[in-house]
C-alpha positions in Angstrom: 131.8 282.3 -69.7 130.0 281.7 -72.9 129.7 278.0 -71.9 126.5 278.2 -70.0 125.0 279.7 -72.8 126.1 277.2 -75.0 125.2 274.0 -72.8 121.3 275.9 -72.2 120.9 275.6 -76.0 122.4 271.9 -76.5 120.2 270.9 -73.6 117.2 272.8 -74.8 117.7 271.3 -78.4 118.6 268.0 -77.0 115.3 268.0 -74.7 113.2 268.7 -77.6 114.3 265.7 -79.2 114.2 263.4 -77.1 111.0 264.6 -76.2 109.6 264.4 -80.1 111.3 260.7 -79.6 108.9 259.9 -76.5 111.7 259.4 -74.6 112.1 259.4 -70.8 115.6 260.4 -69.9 118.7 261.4 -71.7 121.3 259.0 -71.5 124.4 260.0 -73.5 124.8 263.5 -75.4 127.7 263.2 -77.6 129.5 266.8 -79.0 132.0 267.4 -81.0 133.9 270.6 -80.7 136.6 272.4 -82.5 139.3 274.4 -80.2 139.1 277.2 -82.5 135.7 277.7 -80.4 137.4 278.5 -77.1 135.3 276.3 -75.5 137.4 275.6 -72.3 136.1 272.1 -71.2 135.9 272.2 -67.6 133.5 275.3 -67.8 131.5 273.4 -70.2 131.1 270.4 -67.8 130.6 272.5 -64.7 127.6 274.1 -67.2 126.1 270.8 -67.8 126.0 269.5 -64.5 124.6 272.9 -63.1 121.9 273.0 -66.0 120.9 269.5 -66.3 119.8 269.3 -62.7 116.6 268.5 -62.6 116.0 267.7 -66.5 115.5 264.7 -68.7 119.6 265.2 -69.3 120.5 265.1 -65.4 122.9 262.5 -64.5 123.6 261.7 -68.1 126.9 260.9 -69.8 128.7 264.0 -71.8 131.2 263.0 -74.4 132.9 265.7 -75.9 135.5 265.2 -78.9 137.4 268.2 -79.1 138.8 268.8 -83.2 142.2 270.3 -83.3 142.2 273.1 -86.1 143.6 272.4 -89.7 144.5 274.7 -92.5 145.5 274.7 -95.8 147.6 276.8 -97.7 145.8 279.1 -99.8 149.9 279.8 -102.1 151.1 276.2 -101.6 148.4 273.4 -100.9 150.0 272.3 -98.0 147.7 271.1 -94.7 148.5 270.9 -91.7 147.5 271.1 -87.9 148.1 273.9 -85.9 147.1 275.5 -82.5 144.7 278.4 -82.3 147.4 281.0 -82.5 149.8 280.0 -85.2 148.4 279.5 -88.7 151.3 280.1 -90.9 152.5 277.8 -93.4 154.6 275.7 -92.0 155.8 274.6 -96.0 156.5 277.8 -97.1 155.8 280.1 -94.4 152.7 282.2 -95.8 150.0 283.9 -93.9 147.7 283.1 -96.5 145.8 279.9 -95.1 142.1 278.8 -94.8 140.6 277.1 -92.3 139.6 273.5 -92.5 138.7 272.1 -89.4 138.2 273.7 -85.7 135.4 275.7 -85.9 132.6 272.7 -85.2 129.9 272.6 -82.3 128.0 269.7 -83.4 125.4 267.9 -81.1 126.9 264.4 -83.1 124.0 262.3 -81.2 122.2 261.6 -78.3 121.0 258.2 -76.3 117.6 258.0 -74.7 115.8 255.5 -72.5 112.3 254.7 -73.7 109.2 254.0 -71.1 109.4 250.2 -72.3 113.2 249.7 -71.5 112.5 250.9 -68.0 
């Protein structure tokens, strides 16, 4: 389960900020993640509630936007979506594709609560 991993450094990066930001809690983390990742959601949100007890994160909101996986044709041009498993051309039916999108695991941002909003 290569999701605890993953949430301990999200949370540990996301810490620091909010930290360097003087904040006091962690409101919102916002991710964006590709499926090509294998990133299977409900271990990811059973990691962050495990590992944010107890941290500046606990009880915040996770918002994950998953990226389906896109390719282009490295013969024809064409782009298209497909799942993780089939990446042939779907125009002319090559193997020879490259892929655009599916791969991200982006912390896109985070909300905080400052001491003076308290």
């Amino acid at each position: 389960m290569h999701e605890v991993s993953l949430m301990s450094g999200i949370l540990e990066a996301v810490e620091q900020a909010a930290r360097e930001a003087g904040a006091q809690r962690v409101t919102v983390i916002a991710l964006t993640i590709g499926d090509m990742t294998e990133v299977v959601p409900e271990s990811l949100s059973f990691a962050f509630e495990a590992l944010s007890e107890g941290t500046m994160a606990e009880g915040a909101d996770l918002r994950v936007t998953y990226v389906r996986p896109r390719s282009r044709c490295v013969d024809c041009g064409c782009e298209f979506e497909h799942d993780r498993y089939h990446l042939k051309c779907p125009q002319c039916g090559s193997w020879s594709t490259m892929l655009l999108a599916g791969r991200e695991m982006l912390i896109e941002n985070i909300e905080v609560e400052l001491p003076d909003e308290a």
